[in-house]
N, C-alpha and C positions, 0 to 999 in steps of 0.2 A: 749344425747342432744335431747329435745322434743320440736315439734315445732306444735303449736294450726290453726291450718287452718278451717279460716270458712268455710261451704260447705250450697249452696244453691242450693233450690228447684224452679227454676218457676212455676212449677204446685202449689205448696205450696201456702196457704193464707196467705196474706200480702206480697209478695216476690217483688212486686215492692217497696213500704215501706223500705223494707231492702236496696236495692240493690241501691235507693236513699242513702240511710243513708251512704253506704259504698264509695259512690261517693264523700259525699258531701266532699269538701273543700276548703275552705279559709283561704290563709295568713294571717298570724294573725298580727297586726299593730301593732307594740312593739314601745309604746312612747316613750322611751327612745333614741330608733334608730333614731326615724323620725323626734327626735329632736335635734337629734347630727348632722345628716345630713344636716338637714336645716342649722344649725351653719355655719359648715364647707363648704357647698355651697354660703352661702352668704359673707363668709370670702375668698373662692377663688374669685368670683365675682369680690369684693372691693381690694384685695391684691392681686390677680393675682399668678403669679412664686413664689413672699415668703412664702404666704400661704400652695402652692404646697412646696415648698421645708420641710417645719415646719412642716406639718404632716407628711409627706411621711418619715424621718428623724425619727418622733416620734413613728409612727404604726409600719414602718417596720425594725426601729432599725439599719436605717441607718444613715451616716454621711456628708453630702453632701453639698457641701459651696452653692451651686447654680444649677441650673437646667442642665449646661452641665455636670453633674456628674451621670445624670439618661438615657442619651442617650445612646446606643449603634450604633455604627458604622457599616455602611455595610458590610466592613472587616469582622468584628468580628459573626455577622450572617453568610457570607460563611465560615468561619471558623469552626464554631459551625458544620456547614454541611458537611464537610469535615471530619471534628474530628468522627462521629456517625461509630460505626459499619457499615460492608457494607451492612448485613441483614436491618439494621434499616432505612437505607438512601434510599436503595433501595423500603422499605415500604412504606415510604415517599413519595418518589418520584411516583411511580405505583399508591396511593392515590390520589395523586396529579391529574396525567393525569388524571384519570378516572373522577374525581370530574372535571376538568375543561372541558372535552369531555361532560359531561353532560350538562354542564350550559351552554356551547356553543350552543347547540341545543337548550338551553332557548332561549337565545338571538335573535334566528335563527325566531323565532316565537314572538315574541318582535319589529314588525315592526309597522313603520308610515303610515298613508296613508292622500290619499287625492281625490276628485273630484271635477268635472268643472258641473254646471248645467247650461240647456241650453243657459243662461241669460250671462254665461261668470262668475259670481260668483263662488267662488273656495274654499272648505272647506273640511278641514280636521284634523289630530292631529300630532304632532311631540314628539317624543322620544329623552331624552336626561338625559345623567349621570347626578349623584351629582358630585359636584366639589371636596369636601372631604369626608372622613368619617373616624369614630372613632372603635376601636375597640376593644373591652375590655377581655381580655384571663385573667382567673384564675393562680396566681401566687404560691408558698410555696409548703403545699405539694400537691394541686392539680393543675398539669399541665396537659393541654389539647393540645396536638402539633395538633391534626386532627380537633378541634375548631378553631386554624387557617385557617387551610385550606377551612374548612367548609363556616367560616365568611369575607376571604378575597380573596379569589379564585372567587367566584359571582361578586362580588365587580371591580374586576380586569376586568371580562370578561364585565362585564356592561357599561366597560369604562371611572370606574371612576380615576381621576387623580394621587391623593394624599390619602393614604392610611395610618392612623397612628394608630400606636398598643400597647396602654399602658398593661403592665403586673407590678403587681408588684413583686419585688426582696425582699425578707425576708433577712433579715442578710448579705445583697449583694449576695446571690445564685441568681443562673442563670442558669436554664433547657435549655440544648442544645441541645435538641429535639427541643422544644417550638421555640428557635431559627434560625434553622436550619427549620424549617415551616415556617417561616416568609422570611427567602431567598428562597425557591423554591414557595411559593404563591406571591411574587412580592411585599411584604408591605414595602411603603416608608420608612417609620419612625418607629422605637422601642423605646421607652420610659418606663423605668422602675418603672413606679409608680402607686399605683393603688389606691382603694378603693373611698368612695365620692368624693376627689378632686382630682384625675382623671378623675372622669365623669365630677365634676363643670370645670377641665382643658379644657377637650374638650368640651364643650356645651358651654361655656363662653368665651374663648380662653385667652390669656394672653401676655405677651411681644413674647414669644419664644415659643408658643403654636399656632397656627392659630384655630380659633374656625371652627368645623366642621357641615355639615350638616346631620347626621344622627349617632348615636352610636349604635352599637351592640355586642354580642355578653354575656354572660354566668357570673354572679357573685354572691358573697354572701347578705346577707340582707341590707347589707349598700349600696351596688352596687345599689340593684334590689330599695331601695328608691331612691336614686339621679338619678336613670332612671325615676322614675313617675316624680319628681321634676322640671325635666329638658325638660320634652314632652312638644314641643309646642315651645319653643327655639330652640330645635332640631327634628331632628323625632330621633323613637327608633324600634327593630325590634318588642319587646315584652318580658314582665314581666314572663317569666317561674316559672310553677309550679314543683312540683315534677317529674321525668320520671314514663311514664306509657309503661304495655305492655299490649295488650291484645291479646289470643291465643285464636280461635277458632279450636276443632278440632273434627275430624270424628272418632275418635279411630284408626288410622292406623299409625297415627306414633309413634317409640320409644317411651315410655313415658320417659325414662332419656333425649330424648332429649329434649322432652317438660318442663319437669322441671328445665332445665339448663337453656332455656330460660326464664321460668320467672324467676331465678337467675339473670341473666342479668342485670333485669332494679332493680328488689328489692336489688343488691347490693350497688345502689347508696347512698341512703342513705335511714331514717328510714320513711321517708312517702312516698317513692315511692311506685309506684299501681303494682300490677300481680295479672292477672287473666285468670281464664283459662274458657271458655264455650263448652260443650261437649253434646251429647244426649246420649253417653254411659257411664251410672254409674258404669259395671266394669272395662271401662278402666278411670273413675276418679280415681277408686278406686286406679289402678296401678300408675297411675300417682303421688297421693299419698305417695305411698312406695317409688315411687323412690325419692321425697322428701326428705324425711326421711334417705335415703339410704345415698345420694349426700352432706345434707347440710353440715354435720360434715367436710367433705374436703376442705370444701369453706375457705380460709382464714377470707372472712368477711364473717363467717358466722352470728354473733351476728346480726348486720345489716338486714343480711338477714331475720334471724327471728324476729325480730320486725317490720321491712317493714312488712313481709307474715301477718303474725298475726294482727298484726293493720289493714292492708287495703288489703289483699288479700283474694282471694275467689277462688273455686272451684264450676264451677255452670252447675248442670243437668240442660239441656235446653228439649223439646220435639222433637225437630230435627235440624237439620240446618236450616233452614229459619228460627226458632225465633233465632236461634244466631246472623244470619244478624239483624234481627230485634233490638235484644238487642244493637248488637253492633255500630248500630247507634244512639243508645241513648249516648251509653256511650260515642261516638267521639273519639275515643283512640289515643292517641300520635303513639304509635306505634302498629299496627294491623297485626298477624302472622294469615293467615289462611293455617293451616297444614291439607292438606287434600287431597284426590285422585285428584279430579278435582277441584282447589282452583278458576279458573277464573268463574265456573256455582257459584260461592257464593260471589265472587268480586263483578258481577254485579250488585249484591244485595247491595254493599256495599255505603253510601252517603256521611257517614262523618268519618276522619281518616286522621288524620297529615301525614303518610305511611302506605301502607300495603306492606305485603310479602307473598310471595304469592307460595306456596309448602313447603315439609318438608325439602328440602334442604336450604331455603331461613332464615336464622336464624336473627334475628333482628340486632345482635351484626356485622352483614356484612356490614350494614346499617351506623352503627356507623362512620365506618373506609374508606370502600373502595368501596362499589357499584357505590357510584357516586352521585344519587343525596343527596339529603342535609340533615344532621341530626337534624338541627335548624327547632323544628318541633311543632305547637301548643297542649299546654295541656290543662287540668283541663275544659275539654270537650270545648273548644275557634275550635275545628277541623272543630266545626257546622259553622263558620266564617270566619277560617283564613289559611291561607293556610303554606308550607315551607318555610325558608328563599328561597331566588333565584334572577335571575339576576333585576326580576321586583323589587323588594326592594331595590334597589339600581340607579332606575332610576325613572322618573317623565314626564309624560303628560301636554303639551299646546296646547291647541287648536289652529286652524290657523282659520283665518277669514280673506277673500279677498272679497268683497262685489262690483262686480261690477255697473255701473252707473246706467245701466237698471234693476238690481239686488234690488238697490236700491230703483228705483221706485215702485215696488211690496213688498217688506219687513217694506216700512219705514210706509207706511201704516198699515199694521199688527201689529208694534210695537207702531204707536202712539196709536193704540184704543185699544191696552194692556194698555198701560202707562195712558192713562186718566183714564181710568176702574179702575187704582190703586191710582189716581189722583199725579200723578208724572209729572207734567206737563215739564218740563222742558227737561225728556227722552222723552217726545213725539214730544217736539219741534225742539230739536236733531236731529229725524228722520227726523221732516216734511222740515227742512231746506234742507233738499238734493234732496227732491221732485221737479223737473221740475215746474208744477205747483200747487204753496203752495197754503193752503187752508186759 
């Protein structure tokens, strides 16, 4: 089994050129999707629960007279949890806490404030959950039980009330994992339905649906359209591209363990990125072999090698600072620096969904059980946007208390803004609370 790995030069002419080229991409807008969806959005819209029922029924090949046929009961969530191996439950659960120790400390940092100026005038911002939220877990054969936790554990800790988690059920299956995530992250409501009118469910709401204020989490292309479709009705966390990883290293760790890592995210699927930046070309080299060595074991290896080949690189750098350098071009989803001292090149670091930071620190920890969040920006959005976390799930108002004498000095200020824009009517707004109007 032979697998083609590009290998780049920085020093090499045209290497930014390349290294552009091997970044670029964009979803490609399949009109057929974006027109099915839109249908089927404007059909839950207008029809509500029958529409949900009539596809949900038709895609997932189930049978269901009406909407309480897609519910899962609280019961049956602890159940689910109860039922798991005690390895598996215990992973969960240890998941769990960790992830929500984390976000707690988000929260913790997550305050309001406010002051008094001398005038007795009082300003400041107030902090406060979403009322709902939506949340969208991959159903069939990809289940994601720690994408719960990831998506609704923040959620919980944010304080938000009602928590609802469509999945859909293929064939009526039911991942008891998946389920058993959803009783130990606290999510009100399960609902077995998924794809576009799931999303138009929740963003629209219906008889037996209450429409939500923000959806999130992880789906396929009809998912990730009735997300764009729906921003602006609702909030959303973000349209996910491919998993990225990127490794910086110094040549001192394993190379098998470095190539296990970029295994990791190129086993997702065929456009996901691995890339590895190094100043040592004979430990690229090793790195390499151990490629070669490793992929044949991999069950998904095919994957693997299409991912590598397509969008992976192995890149001689001049030393560690241009790897910082590069790697804040690239913004990487996930950023491995495997190195003696990995925090002297952290700080080099600007932009990066995660980093991890030593040879022990493997990306795949990240996924599961370090804590904080795997919901993390790609397709270089790192320069921008930060992890999912408790701040996603909550909203800013400003407070404004405008005392008397407060007034006397502001309303002034605002009316010769407001003429200046010729709004007269805000200026006269102010002046009316002026002791003496002009």
């Amino acid at each position: 089994m032979t697998i083609q790995i590009r290998k780049l030069d920085s020093g090499e002419a045209g290497f930014n050129n390349k290294l552009t080229a091997l970044l670029a991409f964009e979803a490609s807008t399949d009109e057929a999707i974006e027109g099915a969806v839109a249908r089927i959005l404007h059909d839950v819209k207008a029809r509500g629960d029958a529409a949900v029922v009539e596809y949900t029924n038709r895609f997932d090949r189930r049978n269901e007279a009406g909407m309480a046929g897609f519910d899962i009961p609280q019961s049956e969530l602890q159940a689910a949890l109860d039922s798991l191996p005690a390895a598996q439950r215990e992973a969960l659960q240890v998941a769990a806490q960790r992830i929500r120790s984390f976000h707690e400390r988000q929260k913790q940092e997550l305050q309001g404030f406010s002051y008094t100026e001398p005038d007795g005038t009082v300003l400041g911002q107030r902090i406060t959950p979403l009322d709902r939220v939506g949340i969208y877990v991959p159903g069939g054969k990809a289940a994601y039980p720690s994408s719960v936790l990831m998506n609704a554990i923040p959620a919980q800790v944010a304080g938000v009330a009602e928590i609802i988690m469509v999945v859909p059920a293929p064939d009526g299956v039911k991942n008891q994992m998946v389920l058993a995530a959803a009783a130990i992250a606290g999510v009100t409501r399960v609902i077995t339905i998924g794809g576009a009118q799931a999303v138009g469910a929740l963003a629209y709401g219906t008889d037996t649906i209450q429409a939500v204020d923000k959806i999130v989490g992880p789906g396929n292309a009809y998912v990730a359209a009735a997300k764009r479709r729906v921003f602006g009705t609702v909030g959303i966390d973000m349209i996910a591209g491919p998993s990225e990883i990127l490794v910086l290293c110094d040549g001192t760790t394993d190379p098998d363990w470095v190539a296990m890592d970029l295994f990791s995210q190129a086993e997702h699927d065929e456009l996901a990125q691995a890339i590895m930046l190094c100043p040592d070309a004979a430990y690229i080299a090793r790195v390499e072999e151990s490629i070669h060595k490793l992929l044949p074991t991999m069950p998904r290896h095919e994957t693997i090698r299409t991912s590598m080949t397509d969008r992976g690189a192995l890149v001689k750098v001049r030393d560690m600072d241009e790897a910082c350098e590069i790697a804040n071009a690239i913004a990487a989803e996930h950023l491995e620096i495997s190195a003696e001292n990995p925090q002297q090149w952290a700080d080099k670091i600007r932009h990066a969904g995660a980093m991890f930071l030593g040879r022990f620190s493997s990306e795949s920890l990240g996924d599961y059980c370090c804590g904080p969040n795997h919901v993390l920006p790609t397709s270089r959005t790192a320069r921008f946007s930060s992890p999912l976390g408790v701040y996603d799930f909550q909203k800013r108002s400003s407070v404004i208390f405008v005392s008397e004498a407060g007034a006397q000095t502001l309303g002034k200020v605002a009316a010769e803004l407001a003429y200046g824009e010729g709004l007269q009517a805000h200026a006269r707004s102010a002046e009316l609370r002026l002791k003496q109007q002009p």
